[in-house]
C-alpha positions in Angstrom: 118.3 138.3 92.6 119.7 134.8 92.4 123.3 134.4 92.1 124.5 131.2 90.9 127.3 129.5 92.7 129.5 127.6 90.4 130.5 125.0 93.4 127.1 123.8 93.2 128.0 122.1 89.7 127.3 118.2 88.9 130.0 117.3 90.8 128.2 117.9 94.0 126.3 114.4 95.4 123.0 114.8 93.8 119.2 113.3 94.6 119.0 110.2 93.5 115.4 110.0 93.2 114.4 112.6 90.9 115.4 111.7 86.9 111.9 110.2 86.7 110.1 111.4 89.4 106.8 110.8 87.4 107.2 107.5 86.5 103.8 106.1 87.8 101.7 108.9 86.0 99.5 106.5 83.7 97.2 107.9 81.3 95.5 104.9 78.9 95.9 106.4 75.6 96.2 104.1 72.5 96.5 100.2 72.3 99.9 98.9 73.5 102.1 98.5 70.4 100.2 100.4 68.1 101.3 103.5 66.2 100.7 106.4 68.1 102.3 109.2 65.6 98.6 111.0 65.2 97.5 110.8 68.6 101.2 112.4 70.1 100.7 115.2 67.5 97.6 116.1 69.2 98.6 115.8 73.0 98.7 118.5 75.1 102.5 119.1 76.5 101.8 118.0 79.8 99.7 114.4 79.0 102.8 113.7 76.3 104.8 114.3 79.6 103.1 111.5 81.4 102.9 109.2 78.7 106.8 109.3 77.6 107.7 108.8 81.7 105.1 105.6 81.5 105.1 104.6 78.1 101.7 102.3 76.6 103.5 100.8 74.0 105.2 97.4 73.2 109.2 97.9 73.1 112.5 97.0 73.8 115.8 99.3 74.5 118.6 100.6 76.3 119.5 103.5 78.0 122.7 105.6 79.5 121.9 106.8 82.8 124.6 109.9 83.9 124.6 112.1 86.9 127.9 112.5 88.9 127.5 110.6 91.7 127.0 107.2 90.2 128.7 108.2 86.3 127.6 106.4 83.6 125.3 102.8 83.8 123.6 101.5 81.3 119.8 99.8 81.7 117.9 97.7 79.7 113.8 98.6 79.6 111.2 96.6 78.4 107.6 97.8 78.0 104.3 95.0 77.8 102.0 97.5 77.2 101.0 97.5 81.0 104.1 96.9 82.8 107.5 98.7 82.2 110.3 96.9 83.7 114.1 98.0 83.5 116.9 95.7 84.6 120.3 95.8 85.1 123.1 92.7 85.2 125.2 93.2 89.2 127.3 89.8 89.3 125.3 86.5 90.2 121.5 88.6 89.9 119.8 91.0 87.7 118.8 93.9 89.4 115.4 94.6 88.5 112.3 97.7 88.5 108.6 96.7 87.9 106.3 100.0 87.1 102.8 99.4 86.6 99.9 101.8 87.4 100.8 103.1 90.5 102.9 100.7 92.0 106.5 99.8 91.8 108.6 97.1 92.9 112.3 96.3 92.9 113.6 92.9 93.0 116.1 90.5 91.7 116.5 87.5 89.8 119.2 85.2 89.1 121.4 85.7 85.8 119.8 83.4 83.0 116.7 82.1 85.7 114.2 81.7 83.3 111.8 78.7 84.0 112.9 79.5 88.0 109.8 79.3 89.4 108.2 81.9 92.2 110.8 81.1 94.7 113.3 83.0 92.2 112.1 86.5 92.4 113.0 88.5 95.4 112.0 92.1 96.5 114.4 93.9 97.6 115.3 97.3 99.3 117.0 99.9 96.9 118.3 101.8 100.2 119.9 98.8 101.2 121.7 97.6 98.0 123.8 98.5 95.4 120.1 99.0 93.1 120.2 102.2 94.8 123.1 103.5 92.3 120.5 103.2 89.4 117.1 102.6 90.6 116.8 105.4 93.2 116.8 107.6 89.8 114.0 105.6 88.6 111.7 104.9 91.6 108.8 107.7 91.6 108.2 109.2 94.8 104.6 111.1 93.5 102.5 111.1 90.6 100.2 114.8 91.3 100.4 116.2 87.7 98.1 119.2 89.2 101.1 120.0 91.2 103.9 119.8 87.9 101.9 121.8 86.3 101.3 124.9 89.0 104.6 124.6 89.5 106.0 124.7 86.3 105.6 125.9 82.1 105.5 123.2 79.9 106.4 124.1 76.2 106.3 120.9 73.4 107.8 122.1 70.1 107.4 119.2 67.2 110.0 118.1 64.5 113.2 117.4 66.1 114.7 114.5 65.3 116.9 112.1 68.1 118.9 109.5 66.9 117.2 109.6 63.4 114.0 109.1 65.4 111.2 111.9 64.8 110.6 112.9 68.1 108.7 116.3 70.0 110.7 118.0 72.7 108.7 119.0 75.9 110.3 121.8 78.7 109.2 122.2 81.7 110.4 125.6 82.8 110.3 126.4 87.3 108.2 129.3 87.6 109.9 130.3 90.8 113.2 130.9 91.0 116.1 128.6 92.7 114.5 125.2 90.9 115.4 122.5 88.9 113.9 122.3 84.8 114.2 119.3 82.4 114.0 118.7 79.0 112.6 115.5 77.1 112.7 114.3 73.5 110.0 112.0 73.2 109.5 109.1 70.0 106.5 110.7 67.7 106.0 106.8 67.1 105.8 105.2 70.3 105.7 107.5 72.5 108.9 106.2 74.2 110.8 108.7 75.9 114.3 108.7 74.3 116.2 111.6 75.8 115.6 113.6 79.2 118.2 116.1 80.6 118.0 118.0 84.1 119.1 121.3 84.9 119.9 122.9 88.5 118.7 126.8 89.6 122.0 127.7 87.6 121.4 125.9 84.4 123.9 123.5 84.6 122.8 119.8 83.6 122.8 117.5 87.0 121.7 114.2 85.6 120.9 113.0 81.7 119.2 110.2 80.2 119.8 108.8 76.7 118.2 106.0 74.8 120.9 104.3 72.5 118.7 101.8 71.0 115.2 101.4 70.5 113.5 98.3 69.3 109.0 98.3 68.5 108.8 94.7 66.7 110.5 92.1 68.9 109.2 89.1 70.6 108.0 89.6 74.5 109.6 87.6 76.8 106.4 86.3 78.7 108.5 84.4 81.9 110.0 88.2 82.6 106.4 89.6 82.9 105.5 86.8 84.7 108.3 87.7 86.7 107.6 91.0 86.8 103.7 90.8 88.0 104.5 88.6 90.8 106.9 91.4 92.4 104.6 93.9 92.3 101.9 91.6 93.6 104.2 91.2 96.4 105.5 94.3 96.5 101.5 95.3 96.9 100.9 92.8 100.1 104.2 94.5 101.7 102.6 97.7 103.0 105.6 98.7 105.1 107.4 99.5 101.4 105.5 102.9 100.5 105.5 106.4 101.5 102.1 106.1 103.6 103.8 106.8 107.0 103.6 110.0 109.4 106.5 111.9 111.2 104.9 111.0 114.3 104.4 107.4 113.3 107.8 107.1 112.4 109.2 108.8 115.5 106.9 105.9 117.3 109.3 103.3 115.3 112.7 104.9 115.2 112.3 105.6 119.1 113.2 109.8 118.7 110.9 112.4 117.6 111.2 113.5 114.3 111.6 117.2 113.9 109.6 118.8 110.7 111.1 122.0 109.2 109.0 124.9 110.3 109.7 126.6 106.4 109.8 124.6 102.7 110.6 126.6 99.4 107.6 127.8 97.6 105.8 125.0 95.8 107.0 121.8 97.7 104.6 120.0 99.5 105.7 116.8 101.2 105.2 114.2 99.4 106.1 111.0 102.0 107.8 110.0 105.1 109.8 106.2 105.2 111.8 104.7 107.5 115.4 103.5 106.3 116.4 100.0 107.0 119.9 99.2 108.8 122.7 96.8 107.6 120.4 94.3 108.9 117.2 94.7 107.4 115.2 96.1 109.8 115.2 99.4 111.8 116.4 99.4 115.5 114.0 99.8 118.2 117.5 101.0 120.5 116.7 104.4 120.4 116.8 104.8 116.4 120.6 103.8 116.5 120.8 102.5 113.3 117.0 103.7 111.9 116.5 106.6 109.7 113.7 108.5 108.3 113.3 110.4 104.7 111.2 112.9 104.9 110.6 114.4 101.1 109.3 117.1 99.8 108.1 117.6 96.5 106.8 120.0 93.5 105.9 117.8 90.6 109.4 117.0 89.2 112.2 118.6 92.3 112.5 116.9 94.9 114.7 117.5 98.6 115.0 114.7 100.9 115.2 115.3 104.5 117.2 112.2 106.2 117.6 112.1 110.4 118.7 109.6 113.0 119.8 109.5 116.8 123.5 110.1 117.7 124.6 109.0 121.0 125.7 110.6 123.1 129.7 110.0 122.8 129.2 110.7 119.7 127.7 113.9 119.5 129.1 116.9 117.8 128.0 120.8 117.3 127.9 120.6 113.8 126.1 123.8 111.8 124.6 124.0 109.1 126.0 125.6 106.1 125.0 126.4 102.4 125.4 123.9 100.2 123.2 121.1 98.0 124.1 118.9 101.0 123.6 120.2 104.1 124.4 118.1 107.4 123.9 119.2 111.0 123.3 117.9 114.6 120.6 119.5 117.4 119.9 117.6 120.4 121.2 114.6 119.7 119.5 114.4 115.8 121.9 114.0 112.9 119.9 116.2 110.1 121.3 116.0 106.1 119.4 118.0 103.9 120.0 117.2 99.9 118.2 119.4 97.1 119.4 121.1 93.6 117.7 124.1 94.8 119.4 127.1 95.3 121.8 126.6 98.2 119.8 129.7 100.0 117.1 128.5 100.1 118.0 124.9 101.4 119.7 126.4 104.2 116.7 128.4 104.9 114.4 125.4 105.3 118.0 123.6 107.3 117.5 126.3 110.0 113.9 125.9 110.3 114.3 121.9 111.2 113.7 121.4 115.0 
């Protein structure tokens, strides 16, 4: 029997990567812009699911983004139809996420740029810059549907109403215990997705999303989706930017061997392995000082991120691990932190099985 631990509340640090883990789930239904009320009505729970997290339509609006680590921000999203791209003002450059299909790209563009030319879009790392804070809740780490849906129940119940918006609402309910569940309101017109709350093991909400305005017959701001194309076009030629790497590969780069945990919870596969950048841009070749790999493990919509890197040795400590949503250790010279909304247990389970 699970017992809930109250300390594992929102105010623990919490996976930033996991609000829309689904983002790049496309499914082509309807023409972009046009009313979609009768075809939501007869979607199944699961392909309105998909379609709310990468919406076809034409529109304009802004969200609230909460969890506890980062508190509130607020994002602006645009959809073309094709390409969804949500943006947020950080001093001198807007701070910027391209979804289209299955590829994403971050990048930045200076405040009021338009007419800048292709020199004025720049990819950038959201490990390595403040973009983390919102787009790490934003950036989809897998798109297997089949797995969301072994993994979890999804209900859709019709005629609620969000912000004087008709709208269906769609669970998705962890069929083994110690897991996260969410809870969407989706536009009946659009298809938009205009509320999504998550939920640890315990039921208590970890991270919410809100759409405060929502616009379906505005002009489209074609410079911006040029924009917007040519980062993921250049997002596409950077190979080194996706999830395709290996433990081992990455133990080649880093310069230590990676150590895989020997046990996962039920129904997490792992979904990628990436290599972190340093303060400078790059990862070190001086025996991983400075490099770090993610290793993540996924089960269609929870996610636990895995994160090592070599200590030296005057620095080197006998630190155990204990329960916790973050979980941080050392063993032969490998920093480990663990980080899941899973039941503590079983995170420190899967912490002991590392090495």
């Amino acid at each position: 029997m699970m017992v809930c631990n109250r300390n594992c509340a929102g105010s623990r640090p919490r996976i930033m990567a996991t609000l829309l883990m689904s983002l790049v789930i496309m499914y082509g239904y309807g023409a972009a812009g046009a009313d979609l009320s009768l075809l939501v009505d007869g979607m199944g729970p699961d392909e309105l699911y998909a379609l709310c997290l990468a919406p076809k339509a034409k529109f304009a609006s802004v969200i609230r983004l909460w969890n506890p680590s980062i508190g509130d921000l607020e994002v602006t999203a645009t959809g073309y139809g094709d390409v969804v791209v949500y943006s947020m003002g950080l001093l001198d450059n807007e701070s910027c996420l391209a979804v289209s299909d299955s590829m994403t790209a971050c990048y930045s563009l200076p405040i009021g740029g338009s007419g800048m030319g292709d020199g004025g879009v720049t990819l950038t790392l959201c490990e390595d810059q403040i973009t983390r804070f919102l787009f790490a809740m934003l950036v989809p780490v897998g798109d297997d549907l089949p797995l969301l849906v072994r993994n979890y129940s999804i209900e859709k119940s019709a005629g609620y109403y969000y912000r004087g918006r008709e709208s269906a609402r769609i669970k998705l309910m962890p069929k083994l215990p110690g897991n996260v569940g969410r809870t969407v309101w989706v536009d009946k017109t659009s298809g938009v997705l205009l509320s999504l709350e998550d939920v640890n093991y315990c039921g208590e909400v970890i991270q919410r999303l809100q759409t405060l305005q929502l616009d379906c017959d505005f002009d489209l701001d074609e410079e911006r989706l040029r924009c917007a194309k040519l980062a993921l076009t250049m997002a596409a030629r950077d190979s080194g930017r996706g999830w395709a790497m290996t433990a081992d590969y990455a133990s080649q780069v880093l310069g230590f061997e990676i150590a895989v945990p020997k046990w996962i919870p039920p129904g997490y596969e792992l979904a990628g392995v990436r290599v972190l950048k340093d303060l400078a841009g790059g990862p070190s070749f001086a025996r991983g000082v400075g490099g770090v790999a993610q290793l993540v493990y996924y089960d269609g919509l929870g996610m636990i991120s895995l994160y090592e890197r070599y200590v030296p040795w005057w620095t080197a400590s006998t630190l155990e691990p204990k329960a916790g949503n973050v979980i941080e250790w050392e063993k032969r010279g490998i920093r480990h932190l663990l980080v899941g909304d899973i039941d503590p247990e079983l995170l420190l389970k899967m912490a002991r099985s590392v090495g």
